[in-house]
DOKE-38476 format. One record per residue (C-alpha): x, y, z; residue number from 1; residue in one letter; chain. Coordinates in Angstrom, 2 decimals. Layout:
BEGIN
(rec (X Y Z) NUM a A)
...
This chain:
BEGIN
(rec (-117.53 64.41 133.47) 1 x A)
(rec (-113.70 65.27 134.60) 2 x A)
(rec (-111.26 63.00 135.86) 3 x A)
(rec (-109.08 63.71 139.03) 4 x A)
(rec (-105.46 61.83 138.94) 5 x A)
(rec (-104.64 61.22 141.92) 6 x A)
(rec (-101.87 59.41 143.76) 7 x A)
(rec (-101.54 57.88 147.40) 8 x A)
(rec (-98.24 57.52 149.36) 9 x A)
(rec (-96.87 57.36 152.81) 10 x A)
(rec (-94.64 54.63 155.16) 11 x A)
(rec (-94.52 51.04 154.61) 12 x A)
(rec (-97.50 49.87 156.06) 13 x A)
(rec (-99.43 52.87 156.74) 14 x A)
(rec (-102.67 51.49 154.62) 15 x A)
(rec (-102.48 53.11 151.23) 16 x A)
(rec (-103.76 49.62 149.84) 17 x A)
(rec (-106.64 49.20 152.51) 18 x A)
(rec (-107.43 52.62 151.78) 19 x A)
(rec (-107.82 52.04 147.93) 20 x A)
(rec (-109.67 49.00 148.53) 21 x A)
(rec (-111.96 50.72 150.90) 22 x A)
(rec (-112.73 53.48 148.33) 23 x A)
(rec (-113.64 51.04 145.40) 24 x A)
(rec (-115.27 48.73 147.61) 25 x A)
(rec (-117.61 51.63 149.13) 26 x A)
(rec (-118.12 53.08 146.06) 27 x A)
(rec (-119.10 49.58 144.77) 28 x A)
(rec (-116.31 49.90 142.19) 29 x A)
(rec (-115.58 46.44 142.53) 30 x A)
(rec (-116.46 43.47 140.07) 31 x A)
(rec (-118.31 40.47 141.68) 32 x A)
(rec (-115.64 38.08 140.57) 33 x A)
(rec (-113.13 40.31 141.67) 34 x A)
(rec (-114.48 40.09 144.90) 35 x A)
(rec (-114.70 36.26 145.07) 36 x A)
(rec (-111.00 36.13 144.33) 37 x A)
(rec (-110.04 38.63 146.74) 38 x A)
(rec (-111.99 36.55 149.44) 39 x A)
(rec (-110.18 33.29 148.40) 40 x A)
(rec (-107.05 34.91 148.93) 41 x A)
(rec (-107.41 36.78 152.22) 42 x A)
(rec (-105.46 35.07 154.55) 43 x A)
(rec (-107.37 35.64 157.79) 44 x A)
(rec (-111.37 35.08 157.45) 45 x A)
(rec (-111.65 34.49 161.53) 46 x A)
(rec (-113.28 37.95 161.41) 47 x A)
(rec (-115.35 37.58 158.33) 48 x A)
(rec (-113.79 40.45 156.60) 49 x A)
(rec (-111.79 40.34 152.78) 50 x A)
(rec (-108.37 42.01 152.87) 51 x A)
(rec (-108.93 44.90 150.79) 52 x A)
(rec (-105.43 45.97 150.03) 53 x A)
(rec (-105.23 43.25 147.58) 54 x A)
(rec (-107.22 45.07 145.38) 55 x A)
(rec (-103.88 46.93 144.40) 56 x A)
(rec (-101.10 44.83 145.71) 57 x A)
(rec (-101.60 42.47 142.33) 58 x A)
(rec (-97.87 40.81 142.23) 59 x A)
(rec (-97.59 38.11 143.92) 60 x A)
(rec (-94.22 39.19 145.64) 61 x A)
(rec (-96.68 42.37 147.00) 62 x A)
(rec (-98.95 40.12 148.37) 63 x A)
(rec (-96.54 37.17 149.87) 64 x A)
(rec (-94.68 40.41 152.06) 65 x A)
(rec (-97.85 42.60 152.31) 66 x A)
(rec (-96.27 45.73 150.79) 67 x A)
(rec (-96.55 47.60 147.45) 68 x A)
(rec (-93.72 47.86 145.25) 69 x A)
(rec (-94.93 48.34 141.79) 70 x A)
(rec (-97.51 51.58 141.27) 71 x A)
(rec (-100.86 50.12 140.96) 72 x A)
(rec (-103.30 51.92 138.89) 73 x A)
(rec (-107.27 51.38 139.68) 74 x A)
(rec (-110.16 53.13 138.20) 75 x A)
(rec (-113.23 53.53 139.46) 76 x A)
(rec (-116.40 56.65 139.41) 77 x A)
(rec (-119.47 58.35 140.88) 78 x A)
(rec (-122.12 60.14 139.59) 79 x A)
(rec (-120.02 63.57 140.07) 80 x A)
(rec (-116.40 62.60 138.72) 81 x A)
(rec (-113.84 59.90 137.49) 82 x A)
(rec (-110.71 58.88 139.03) 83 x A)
(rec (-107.39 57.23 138.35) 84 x A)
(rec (-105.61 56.26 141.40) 85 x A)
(rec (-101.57 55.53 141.23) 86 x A)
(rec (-100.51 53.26 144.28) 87 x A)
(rec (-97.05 54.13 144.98) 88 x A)
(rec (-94.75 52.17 147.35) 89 x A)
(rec (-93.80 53.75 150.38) 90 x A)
(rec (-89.82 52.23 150.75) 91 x A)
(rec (-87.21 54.38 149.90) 92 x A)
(rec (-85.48 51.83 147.27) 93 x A)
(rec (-88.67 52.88 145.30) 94 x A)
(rec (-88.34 56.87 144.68) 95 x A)
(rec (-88.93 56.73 141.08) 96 x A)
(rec (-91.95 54.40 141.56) 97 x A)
(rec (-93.33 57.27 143.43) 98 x A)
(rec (-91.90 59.78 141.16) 99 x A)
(rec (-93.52 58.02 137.82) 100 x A)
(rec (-97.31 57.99 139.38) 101 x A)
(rec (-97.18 61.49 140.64) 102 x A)
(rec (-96.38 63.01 137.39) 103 x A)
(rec (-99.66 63.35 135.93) 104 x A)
(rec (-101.11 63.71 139.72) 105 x A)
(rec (-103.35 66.60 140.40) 106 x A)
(rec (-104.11 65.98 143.89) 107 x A)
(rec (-101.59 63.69 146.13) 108 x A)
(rec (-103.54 61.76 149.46) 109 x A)
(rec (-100.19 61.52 152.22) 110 x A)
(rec (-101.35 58.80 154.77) 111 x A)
(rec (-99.83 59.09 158.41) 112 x A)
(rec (-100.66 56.29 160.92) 113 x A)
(rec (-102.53 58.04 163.64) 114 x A)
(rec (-100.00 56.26 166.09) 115 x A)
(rec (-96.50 57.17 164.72) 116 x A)
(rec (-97.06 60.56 163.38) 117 x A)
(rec (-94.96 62.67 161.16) 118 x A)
(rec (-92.05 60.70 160.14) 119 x A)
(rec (-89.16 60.43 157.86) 120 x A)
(rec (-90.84 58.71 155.03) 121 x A)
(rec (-93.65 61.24 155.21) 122 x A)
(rec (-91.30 63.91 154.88) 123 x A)
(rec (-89.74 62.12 151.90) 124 x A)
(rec (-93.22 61.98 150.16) 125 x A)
(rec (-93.91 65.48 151.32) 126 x A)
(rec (-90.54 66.51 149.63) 127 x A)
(rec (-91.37 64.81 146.31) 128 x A)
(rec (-94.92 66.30 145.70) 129 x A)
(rec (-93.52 69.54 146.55) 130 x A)
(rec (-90.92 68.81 143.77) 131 x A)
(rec (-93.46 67.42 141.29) 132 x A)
(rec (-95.36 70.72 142.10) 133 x A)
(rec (-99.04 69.14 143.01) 134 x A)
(rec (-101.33 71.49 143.49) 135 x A)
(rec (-103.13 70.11 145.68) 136 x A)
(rec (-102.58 67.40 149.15) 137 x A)
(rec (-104.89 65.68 151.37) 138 x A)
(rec (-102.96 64.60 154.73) 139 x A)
(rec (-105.23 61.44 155.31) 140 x A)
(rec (-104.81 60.74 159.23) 141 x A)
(rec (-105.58 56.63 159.15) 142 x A)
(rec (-105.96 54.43 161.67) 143 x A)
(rec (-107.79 56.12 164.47) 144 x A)
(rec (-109.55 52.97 165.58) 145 x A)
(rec (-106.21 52.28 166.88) 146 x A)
(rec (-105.82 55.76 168.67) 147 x A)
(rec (-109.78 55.43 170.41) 148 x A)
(rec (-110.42 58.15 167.50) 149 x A)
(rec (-108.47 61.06 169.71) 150 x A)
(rec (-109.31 64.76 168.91) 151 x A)
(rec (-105.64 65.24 170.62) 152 x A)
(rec (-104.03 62.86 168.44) 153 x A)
(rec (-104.95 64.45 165.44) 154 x A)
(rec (-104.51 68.02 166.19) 155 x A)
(rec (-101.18 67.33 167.16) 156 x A)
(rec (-99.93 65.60 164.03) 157 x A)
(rec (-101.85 68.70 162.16) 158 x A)
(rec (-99.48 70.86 164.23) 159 x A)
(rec (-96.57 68.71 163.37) 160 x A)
(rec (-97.24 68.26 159.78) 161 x A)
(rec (-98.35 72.34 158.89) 162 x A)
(rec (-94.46 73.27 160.13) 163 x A)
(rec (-93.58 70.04 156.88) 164 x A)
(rec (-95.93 72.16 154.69) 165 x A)
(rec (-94.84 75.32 155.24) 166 x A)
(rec (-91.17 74.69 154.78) 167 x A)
(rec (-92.19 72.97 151.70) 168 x A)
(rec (-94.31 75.77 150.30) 169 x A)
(rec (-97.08 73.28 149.87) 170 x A)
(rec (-100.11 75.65 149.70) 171 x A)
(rec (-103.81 73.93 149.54) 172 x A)
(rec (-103.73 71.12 152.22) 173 x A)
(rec (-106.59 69.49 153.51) 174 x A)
(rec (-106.60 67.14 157.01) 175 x A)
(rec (-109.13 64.27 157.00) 176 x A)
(rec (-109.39 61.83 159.99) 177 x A)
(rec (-110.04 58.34 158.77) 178 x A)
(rec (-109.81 54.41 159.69) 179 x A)
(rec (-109.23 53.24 156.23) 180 x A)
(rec (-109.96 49.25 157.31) 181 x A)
(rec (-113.42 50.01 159.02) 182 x A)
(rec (-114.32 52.44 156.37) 183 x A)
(rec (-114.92 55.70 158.62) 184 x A)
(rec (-114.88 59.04 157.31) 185 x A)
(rec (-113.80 57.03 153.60) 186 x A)
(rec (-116.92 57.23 151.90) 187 x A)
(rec (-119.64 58.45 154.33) 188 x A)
(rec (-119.15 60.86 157.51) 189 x A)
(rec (-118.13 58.67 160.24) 190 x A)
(rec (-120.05 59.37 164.06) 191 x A)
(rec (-117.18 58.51 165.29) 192 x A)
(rec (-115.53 61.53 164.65) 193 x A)
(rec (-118.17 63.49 166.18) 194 x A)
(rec (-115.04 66.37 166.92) 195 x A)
(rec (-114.52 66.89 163.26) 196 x A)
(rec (-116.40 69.47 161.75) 197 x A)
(rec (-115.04 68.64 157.55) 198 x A)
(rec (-116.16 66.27 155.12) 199 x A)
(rec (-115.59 62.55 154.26) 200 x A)
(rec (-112.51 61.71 151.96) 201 x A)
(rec (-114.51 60.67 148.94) 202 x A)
(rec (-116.88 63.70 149.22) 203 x A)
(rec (-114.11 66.33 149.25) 204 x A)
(rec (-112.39 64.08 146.01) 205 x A)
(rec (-115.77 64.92 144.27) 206 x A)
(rec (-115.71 68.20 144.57) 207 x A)
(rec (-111.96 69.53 145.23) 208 x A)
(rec (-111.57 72.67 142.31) 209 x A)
(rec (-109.66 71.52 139.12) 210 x A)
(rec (-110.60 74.22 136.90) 211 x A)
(rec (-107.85 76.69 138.66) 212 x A)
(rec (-105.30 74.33 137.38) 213 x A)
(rec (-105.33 74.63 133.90) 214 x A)
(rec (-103.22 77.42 132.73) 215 x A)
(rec (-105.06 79.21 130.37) 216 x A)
(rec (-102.79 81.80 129.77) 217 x A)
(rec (-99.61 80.46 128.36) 218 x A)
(rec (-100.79 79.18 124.88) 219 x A)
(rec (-98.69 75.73 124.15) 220 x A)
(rec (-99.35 73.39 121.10) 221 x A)
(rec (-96.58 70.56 120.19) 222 x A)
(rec (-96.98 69.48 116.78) 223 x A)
(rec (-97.34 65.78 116.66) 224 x A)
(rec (-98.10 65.17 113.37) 225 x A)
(rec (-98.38 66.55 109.79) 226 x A)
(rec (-101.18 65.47 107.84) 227 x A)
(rec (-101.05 65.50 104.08) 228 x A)
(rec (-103.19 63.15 102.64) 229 x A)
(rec (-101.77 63.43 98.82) 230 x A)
(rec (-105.30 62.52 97.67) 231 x A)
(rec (-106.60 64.62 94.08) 232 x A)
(rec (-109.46 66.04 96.42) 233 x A)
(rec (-107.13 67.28 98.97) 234 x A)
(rec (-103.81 68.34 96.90) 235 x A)
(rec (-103.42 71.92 99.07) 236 x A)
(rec (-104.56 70.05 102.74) 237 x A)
(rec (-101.83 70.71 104.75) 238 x A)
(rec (-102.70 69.95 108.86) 239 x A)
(rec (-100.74 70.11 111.93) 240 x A)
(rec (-101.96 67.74 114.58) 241 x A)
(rec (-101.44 67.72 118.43) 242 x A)
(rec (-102.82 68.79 121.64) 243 x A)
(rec (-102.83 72.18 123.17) 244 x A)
(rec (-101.10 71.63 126.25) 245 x A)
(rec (-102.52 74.86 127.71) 246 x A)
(rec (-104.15 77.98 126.98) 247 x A)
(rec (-106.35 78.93 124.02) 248 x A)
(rec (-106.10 79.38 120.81) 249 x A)
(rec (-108.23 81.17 118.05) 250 x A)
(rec (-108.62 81.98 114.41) 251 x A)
(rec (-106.23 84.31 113.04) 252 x A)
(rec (-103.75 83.96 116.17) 253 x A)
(rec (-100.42 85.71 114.94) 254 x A)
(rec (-98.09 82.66 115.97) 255 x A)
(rec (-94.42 81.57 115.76) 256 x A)
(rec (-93.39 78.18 115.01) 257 x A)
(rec (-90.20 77.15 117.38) 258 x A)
(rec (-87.10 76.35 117.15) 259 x A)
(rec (-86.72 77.88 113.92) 260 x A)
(rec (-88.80 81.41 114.97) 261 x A)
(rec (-91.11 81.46 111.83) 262 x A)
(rec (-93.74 83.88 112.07) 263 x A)
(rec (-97.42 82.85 110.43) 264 x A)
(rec (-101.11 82.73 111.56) 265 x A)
(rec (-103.91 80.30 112.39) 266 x A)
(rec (-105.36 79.92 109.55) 267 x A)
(rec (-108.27 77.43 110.94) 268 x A)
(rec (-108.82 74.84 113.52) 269 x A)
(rec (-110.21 71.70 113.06) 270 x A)
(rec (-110.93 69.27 116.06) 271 x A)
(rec (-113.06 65.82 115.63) 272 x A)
(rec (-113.13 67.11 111.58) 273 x A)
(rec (-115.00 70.09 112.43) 274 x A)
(rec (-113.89 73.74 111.40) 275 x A)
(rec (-114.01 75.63 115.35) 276 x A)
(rec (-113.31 79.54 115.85) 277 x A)
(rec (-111.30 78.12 118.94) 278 x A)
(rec (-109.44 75.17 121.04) 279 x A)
(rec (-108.52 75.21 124.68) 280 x A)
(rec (-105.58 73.61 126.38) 281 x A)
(rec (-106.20 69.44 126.82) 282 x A)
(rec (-108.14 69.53 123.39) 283 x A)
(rec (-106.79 67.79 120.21) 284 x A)
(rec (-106.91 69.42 117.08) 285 x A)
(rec (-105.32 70.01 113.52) 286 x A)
(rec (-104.22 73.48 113.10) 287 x A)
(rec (-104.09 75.22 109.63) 288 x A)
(rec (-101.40 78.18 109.02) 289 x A)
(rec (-101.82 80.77 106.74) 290 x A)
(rec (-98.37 80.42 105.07) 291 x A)
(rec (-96.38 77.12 103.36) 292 x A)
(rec (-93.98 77.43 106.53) 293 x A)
(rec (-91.48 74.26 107.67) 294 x A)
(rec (-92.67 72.48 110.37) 295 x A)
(rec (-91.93 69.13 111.90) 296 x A)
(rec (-93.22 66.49 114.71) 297 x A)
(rec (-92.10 68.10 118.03) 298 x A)
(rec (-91.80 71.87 117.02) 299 x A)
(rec (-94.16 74.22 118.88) 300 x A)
(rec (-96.87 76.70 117.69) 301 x A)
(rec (-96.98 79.41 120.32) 302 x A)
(rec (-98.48 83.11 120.28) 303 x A)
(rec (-95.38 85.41 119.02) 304 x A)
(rec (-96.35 87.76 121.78) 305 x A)
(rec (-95.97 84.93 124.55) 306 x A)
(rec (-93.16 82.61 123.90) 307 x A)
(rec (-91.54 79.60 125.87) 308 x A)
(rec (-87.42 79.84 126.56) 309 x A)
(rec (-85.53 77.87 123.65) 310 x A)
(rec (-82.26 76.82 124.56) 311 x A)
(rec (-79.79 74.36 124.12) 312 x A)
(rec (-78.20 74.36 128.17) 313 x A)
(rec (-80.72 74.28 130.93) 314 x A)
(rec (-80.76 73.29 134.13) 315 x A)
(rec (-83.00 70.25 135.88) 316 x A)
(rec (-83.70 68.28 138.87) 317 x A)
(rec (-83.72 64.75 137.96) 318 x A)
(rec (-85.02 61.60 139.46) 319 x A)
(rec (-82.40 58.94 138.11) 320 x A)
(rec (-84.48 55.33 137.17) 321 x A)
(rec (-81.80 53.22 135.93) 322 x A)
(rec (-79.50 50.52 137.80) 323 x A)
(rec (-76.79 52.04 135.77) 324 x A)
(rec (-75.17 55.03 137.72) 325 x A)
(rec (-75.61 58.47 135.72) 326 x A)
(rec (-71.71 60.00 135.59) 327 x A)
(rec (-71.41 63.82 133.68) 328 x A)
(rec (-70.46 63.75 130.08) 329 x A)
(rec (-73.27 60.42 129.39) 330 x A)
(rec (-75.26 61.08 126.38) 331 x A)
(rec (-78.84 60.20 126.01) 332 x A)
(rec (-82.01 60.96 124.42) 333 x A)
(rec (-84.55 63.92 125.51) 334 x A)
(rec (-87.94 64.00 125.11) 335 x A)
(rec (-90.36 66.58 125.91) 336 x A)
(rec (-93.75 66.35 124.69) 337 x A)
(rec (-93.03 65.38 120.92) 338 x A)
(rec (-90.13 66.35 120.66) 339 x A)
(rec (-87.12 64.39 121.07) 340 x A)
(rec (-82.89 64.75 120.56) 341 x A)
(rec (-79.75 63.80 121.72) 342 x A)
(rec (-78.68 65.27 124.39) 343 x A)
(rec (-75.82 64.86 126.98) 344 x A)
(rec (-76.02 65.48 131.06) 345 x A)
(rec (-72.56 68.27 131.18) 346 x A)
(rec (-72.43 67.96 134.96) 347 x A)
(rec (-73.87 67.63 138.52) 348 x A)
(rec (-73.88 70.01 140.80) 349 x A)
(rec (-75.81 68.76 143.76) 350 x A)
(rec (-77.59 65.53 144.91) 351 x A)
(rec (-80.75 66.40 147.33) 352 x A)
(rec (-81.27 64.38 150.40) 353 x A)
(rec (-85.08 63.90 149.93) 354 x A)
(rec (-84.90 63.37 153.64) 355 x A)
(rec (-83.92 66.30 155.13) 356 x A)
(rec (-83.69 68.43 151.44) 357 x A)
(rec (-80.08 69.07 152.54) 358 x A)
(rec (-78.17 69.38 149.19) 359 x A)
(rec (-74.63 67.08 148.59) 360 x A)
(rec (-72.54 69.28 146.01) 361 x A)
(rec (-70.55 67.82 143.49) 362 x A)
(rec (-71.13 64.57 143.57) 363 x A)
(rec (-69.36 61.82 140.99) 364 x A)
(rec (-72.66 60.73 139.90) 365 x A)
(rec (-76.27 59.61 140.58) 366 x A)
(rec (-77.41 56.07 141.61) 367 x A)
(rec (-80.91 54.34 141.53) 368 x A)
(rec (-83.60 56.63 142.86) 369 x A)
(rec (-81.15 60.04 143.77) 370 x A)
(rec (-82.71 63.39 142.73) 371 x A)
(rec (-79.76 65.59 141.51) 372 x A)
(rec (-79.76 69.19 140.04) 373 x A)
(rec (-77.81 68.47 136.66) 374 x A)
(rec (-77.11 70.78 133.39) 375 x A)
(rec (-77.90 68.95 129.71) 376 x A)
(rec (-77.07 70.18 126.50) 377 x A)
(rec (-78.87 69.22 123.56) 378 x A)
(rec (-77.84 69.13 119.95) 379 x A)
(rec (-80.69 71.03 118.67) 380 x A)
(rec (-82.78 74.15 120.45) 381 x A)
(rec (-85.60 72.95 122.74) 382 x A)
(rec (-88.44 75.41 124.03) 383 x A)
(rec (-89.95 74.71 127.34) 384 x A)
(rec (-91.27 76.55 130.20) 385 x A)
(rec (-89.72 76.38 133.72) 386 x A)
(rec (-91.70 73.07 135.50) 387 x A)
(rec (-93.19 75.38 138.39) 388 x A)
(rec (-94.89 77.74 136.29) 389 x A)
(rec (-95.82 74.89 133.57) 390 x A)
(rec (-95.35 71.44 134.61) 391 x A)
(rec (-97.00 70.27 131.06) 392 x A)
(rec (-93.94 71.90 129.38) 393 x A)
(rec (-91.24 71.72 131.64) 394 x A)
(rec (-91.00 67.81 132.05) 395 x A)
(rec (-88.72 65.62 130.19) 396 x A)
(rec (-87.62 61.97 130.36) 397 x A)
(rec (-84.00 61.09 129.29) 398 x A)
(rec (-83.76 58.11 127.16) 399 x A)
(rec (-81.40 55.57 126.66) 400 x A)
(rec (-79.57 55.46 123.38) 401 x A)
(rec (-79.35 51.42 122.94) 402 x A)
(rec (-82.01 50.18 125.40) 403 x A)
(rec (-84.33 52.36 124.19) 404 x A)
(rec (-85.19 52.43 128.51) 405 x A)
(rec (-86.67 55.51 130.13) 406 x A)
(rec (-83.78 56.21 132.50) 407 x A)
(rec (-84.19 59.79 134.32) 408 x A)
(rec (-87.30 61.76 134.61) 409 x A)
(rec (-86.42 65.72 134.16) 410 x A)
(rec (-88.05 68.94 135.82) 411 x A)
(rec (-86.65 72.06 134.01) 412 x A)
(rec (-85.56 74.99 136.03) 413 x A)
């Protein structure tokens, strides 16, 4: 059974809690103690009904204001597929909350409130998956009850939000009407919404195509450990452990081991213990090379005929995460996948207004939260693919030095 990531954002208030809640309730997700607590807590009972949203707003400052402001992640599955949800917060003080739960996202759910349409925030969000490069979006339409369900209502915030999409090159979308707090169209087709012709949200979360994207084309294995045992039995053993990031790779592969550009050949494959012919990209395995060649936790084993850029200067957009301003010429650690080294940011060269996607040139430095296109030089080569074509290999996190804190989250260009 697969698992779909997937994340939920949108304005302050526009239910991606109750919506959450809804999901894991319907889908009787929900522990029966879980539920007795949630029903002590929810503040007004006059109706009879719990207050689902504090399924996922679990600090206590989230539930004294009634917002979210750390990501919550929940779990829950059906008899077709699995699912981690991220929770982000809608406020803008809380971009690289947002920014940290969409980056293992496959599918992003944007909620608009039926009566306030498109606005800035939803932009913002829009802005941000684009960035992060999820393939796919579901524009969840919520609170209809409060619109008397309107066809007109939602077919004009369609309108409005395919002209967001378009400038945003945001290609699969998919419109769903919903009430998130009286469960229509969450779980079940709602006859309320006897105008809409599609499926319920859950329903199209089942079945939405994954397989399309896994690149299995660009063959990428980080090295994340070598295994040798030093045991009398297994004096020659030699292993290379890791996980093929994408594409597939066979038995006698002619391959190149990066930075250093040594050329060698799968020798065998092992995954679980077990000799294969062949591994695919998200599999773990031990690879076995034909020659005694050097190679270290976070090189790469890639097909000589299809290799990643290695470089020492690239470009990135960065999401900055620390209180601490970034200012050109800081050094910090870089990590992608395995591999990590000291790097240090050279300059700026614009901040993006994740607003309006206006870039601000040459700016002094980055603050809590700005995305800025930057240049970083490392002290050793790193091979990566450009984030659009391969966001497995084209992410990095900068680290810092003495706090050993996660403080920027990279896309390579």
């Amino acid at each position: 059974m697969d698992i779909l990531r997937f994340i939920t954002a949108g304005s302050v208030d526009d239910g991606k809690s109750t919506l959450i809640g809804r999901l894991l309730y319907d889908s009787k997700s929900i522990l029966i103690d879980q539920l007795a607590a949630i029903e002590k807590q929810t503040k007004n009972k006059l109706n009879g009904e719990i207050d689902l949203a504090l399924l996922t707003d679990g600090l206590r400052a989230e539930r004294e204001q009634g917002i979210t402001i750390d990501v919550a992640y929940k779990y829950f599955s059906t008899d077709k597929r699995k699912f981690i949800i991220a929770d982000a917060p809608g406020h803008i003080q809380y971009t690289r909350n947002m920014v940290t739960g969409a980056s293992n996202a496959e599918l992003a759910i944007i909620l608009i409130d039926a009566r306030n349409g498109v606005v800035e925030q939803t932009r913002r969000h829009s802005i941000i998956t684009s960035l992060l490069n999820i393939p796919h979006v579901v524009v969840a339409i919520n609170k209809m009850d409060l619109v008397n369900y309107s066809e007109d209502v939602y077919n004009n915030i369609v309108i409005d939000y395919e002209q967001v999409a378009k400038s945003l090159g945001l290609k699969e979308v998919k419109y769903i009407p919903i009430s998130a707090l009286n469960g229509d169209n969450i779980v079940d087709k709602s006859a309320k919404f006897s105008w809409y012709e599609g499926e319920p949200l859950l329903t199209y979360l089942e079945n939405v195509q994954l397989d399309s994207d896994v690149n299995l084309t660009d063959p990428r294995f980080s090295v994340q450990y070598v295994i040798r045992p030093q045991a009398p039995e297994l004096h020659d053993y030699r292993g290379y452990a890791g996980k093929v990031i994408s594409g597939i790779y066979k038995k006698g592969d002619a391959v190149t081991v990066l930075p250093s550009g040594t050329e060698t050949t799968i020798k065998s494959i092992e995954i679980g213990e077990t000799e294969v012919n062949e591994a695919y990209a998200m599999q773990s395995v031990v690879f076995h090379l034909d020659d005694d060649v050097d190679v270290s936790r976070g090189d790469m084993i890639v097909p000589t005929n299809n290799q990643p850029q290695t470089e020492q200067e690239f470009e990135v957009l960065l999401c900055w995460m620390d209180n601490k301003p970034l200012i050109p010429g800081n050094k910090y650690l870089l990590q992608t996948n395995s591999n990590r080294v000291r790097s240090v940011v050279k300059d700026i060269e614009y901040k993006l207004d994740v607003n309006t996607f206006e870039k601000n040139y040459s700016p002094e430095k980055a603050v809590l939260n700005d995305i800025i296109k930057a240049t970083i030089k490392t002290s050793s080569p790193v091979s990566f693919d450009s984030y659009k074509k391969l966001r497995q290999n084209g992410g990095a996190i900068l680290i810092d030095e003495t706090s050993c804190v996660t403080v920027g989250a990279c896309m390579i260009q």
